[in-house]
N, C-alpha and C positions, 0 to 999 in steps of 0.2 A: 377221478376214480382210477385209483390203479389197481391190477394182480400182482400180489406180493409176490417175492421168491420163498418156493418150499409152501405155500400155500396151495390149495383145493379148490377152485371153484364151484357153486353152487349152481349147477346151468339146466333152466328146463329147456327140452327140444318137444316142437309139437309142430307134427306131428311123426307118428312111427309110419310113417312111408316107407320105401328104397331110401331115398336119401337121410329124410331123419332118423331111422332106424343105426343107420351108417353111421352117418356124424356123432348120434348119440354114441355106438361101440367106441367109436376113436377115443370120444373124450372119456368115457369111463376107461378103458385100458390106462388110459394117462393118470388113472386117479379122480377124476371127476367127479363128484354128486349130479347122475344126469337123473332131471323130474323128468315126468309128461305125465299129460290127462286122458284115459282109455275109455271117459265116460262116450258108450253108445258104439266103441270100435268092436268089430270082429274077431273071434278067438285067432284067428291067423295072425290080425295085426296083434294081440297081445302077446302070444309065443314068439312073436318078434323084438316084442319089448322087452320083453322079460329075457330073452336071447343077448338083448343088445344092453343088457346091465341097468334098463332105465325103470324108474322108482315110479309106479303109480300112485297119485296124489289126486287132492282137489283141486281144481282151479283156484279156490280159494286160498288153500295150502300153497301151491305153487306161488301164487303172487307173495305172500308171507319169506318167502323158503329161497325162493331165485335172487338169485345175483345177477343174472344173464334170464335174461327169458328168446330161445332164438324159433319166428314161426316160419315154419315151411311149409308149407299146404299148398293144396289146389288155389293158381289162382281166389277165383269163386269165392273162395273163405277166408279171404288173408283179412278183410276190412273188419268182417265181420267179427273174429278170432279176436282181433285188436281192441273193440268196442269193448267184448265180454273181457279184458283183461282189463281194460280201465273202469268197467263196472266195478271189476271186485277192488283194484285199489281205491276207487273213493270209498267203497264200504270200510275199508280198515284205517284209510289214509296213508297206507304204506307205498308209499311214491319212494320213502327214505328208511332202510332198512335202519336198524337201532344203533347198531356200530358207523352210521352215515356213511352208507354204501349204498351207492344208487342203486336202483332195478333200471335195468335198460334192455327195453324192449329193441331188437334187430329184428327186420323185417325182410327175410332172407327169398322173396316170391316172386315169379315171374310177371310183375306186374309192370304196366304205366309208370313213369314219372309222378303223373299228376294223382294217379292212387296211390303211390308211394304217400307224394305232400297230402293226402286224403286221412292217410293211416296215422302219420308223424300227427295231424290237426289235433288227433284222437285225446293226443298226448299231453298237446298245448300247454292244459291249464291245468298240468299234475306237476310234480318232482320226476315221473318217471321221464327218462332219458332216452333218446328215441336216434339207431342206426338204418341206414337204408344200405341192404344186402343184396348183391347180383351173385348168387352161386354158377359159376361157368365147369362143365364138367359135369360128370357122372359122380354117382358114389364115391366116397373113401376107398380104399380096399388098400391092402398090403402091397406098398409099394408104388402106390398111386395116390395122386391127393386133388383134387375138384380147388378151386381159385375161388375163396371169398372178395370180391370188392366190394368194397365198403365206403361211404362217404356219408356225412353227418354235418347239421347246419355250425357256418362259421363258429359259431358265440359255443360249439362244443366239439371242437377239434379235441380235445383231451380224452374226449369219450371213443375216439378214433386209435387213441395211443393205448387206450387200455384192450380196446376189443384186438390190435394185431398183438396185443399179449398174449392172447389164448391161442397164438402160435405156437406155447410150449409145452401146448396140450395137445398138439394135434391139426388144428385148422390151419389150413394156409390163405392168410388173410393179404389182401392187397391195399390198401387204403387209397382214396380218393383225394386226396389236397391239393391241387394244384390249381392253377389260373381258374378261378368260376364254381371250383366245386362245390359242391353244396347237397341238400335233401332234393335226390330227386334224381341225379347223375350214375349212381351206380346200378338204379331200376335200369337208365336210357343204355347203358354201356349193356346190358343181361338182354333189354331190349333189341339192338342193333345186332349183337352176334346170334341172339335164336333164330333172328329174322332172318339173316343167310344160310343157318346151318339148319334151323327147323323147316326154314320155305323150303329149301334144297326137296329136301325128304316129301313135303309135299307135293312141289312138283313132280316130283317122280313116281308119287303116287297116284297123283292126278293123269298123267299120261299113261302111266300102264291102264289104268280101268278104261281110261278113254278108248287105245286101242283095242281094248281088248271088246270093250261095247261094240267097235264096227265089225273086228269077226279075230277070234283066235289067230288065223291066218297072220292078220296085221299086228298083233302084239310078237308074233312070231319075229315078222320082218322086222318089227323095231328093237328085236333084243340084237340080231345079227347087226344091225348098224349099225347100232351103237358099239356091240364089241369090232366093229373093222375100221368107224371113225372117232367113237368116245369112249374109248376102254375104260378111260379114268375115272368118266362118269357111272358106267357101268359097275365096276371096279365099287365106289360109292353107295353106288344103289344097292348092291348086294349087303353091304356094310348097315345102311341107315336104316332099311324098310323093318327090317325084322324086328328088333328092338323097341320098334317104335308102335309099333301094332299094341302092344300088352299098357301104351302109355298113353295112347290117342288123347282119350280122356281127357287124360291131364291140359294134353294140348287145345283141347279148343279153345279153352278162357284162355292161355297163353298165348295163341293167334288173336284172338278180340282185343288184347289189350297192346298186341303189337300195332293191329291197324290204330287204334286210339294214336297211340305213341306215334305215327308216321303221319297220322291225319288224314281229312279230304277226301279225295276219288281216291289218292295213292295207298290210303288206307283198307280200303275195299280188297286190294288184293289179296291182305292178309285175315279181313274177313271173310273171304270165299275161300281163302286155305282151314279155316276155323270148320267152314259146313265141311271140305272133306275130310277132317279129323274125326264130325259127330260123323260123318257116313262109316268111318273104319270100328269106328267105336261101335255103330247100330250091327255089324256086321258081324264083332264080336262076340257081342248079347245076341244075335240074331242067328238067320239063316248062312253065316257064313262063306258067303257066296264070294264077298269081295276079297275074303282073305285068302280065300282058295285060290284065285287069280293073283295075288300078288305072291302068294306059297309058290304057285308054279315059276311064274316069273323068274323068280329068284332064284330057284331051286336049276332052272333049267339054264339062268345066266351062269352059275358057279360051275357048271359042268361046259359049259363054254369058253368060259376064262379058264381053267384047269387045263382044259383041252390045246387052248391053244397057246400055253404057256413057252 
């Protein structure tokens, strides 16, 4: 399968999150057909879509209609998402669009490996063609572009060459081929860097409540230390905590599937960074208590580092 030159692609993005929200604008500016299915979303998420140029359809229409089907979701729903997309193509048997144009399902989620090859299984015993996607980065935005890696089993390295074609659309894809690559590698690659850049942010938000649980006082003392021996980290902290509050959420199946992906006892880490994501997240929906402490924190680091500029 290749993308012709001066051709359109047909691409659904699902769903209208921050990021697919994003990716779908890019690719429609480019000229794009972006679908997605808003069955059961929110009017916020649908003036988002509808913001972001993308066509409300049926799932069933979608599998008909796509050329690309790219899913981003919540951990949580990436298997499940995948299930219902091979339900609807064996009802039509459109695995092989009419002009013998694959549908190829990418699986763009913060998951496992082994839910990666979980999701790809789905795929097996259809036509539909199946990429495994590590999105590294934030949103699209002007001037900014988020890293697709990409990798896809041996026997369809070609489906690799067509998906870094929709680099001319917008995506900045990376592809996976070298020594071992395969279904399963660009999940470990999304896997290994959240787990430093996502743990990071946990840790630090593990310790501010911690201190701040023994008394005000101590969280006090540990913003000063840190800016008179870990500015950098501090510096960090400031940067990561905020942002990440409104996406907790997101993170906790992200953290579960990282311990999966590490394993063992070693894994447990980043399943006790998982419970403090649902505690930011309870925090959110709730009494507010813990965001208030990490507000301050932060609020009162930036005025420290400013200060001592």
């Amino acid at each position: 399968m290749s993308v012709a030159a001066g051709s359109f692609p047909r691409i659904a993005v699902v769903a209208a999150g921050a990021m697919g929200s994003a990716v779908a604008n890019r690719l429609h500016r480019a000229g794009c057909t972006v679908l997605t299915n808003l069955d059961g979303r929110s009017d916020a998420t649908r003036r988002r879509a509808l913001d972001a140029g993308m066509i409300d359809v049926s799932l069933g229409e979608m599998v008909q209609k796509a050329q690309w089907i790219l899913s981003i979701l919540p951990p949580r729903d990436a298997h499940t998402f995948a299930e219902m997309v091979g339900r609807e193509a064996s009802k039509t048997g459109r695995g092989i669009h009419a002009a013998n144009e694959s549908l190829v399902f990418v699986d763009c989620n913060a998951v496992s490996p082994e839910t990666a090859k979980r999701i790809a299984g789905v795929f097996a015993a259809t036509d539909i063609k199946f990429v495994d996607a590590g999105i590294i980065g934030g949103p699209p935005r002007d001037g900014y572009d988020p890293t697709f890696y990409a990798s896809a089993d041996a026997r369809d390295l070609g489906i690799l060459d067509a998906f870094s074609g929709l680099s001319r659309y917008g995506l900045k894809v990376s592809p996976l081929n070298g020594e071992g690559a395969g279904v399963g590698d660009a999940s470990a690659l999304k896997m290994s860097y959240a787990g430093i850049t996502k743990g990071v942010t946990g840790l630090f938000t593990t310790m501010v409540l911690a201190a701040h649980a023994s008394s005000p006082a101590t969280a006090d003392a540990l913003l000063r230390e840190l800016n008179i021996s870990q500015s950098a980290l501090l510096n960090r902290l400031v940067k990561s905590v905020p942002p990440m509050v409104p996406k907790a959420y997101r993170w906790v199946g992200e953290m579960e599937e990282i311990g999966d992906f590490v394993g063992g006892s070693q894994g447990d880490v980043y399943r006790g960074l998982a419970r403090v994501y649902e505690r930011v997240e309870s925090s959110v929906e709730g009494d507010q208590k813990d965001i208030n402490v990490l507000t301050k924190f932060v609020k009162d680091a930036e005025s420290t580092l400013q200060r001592d500029k």
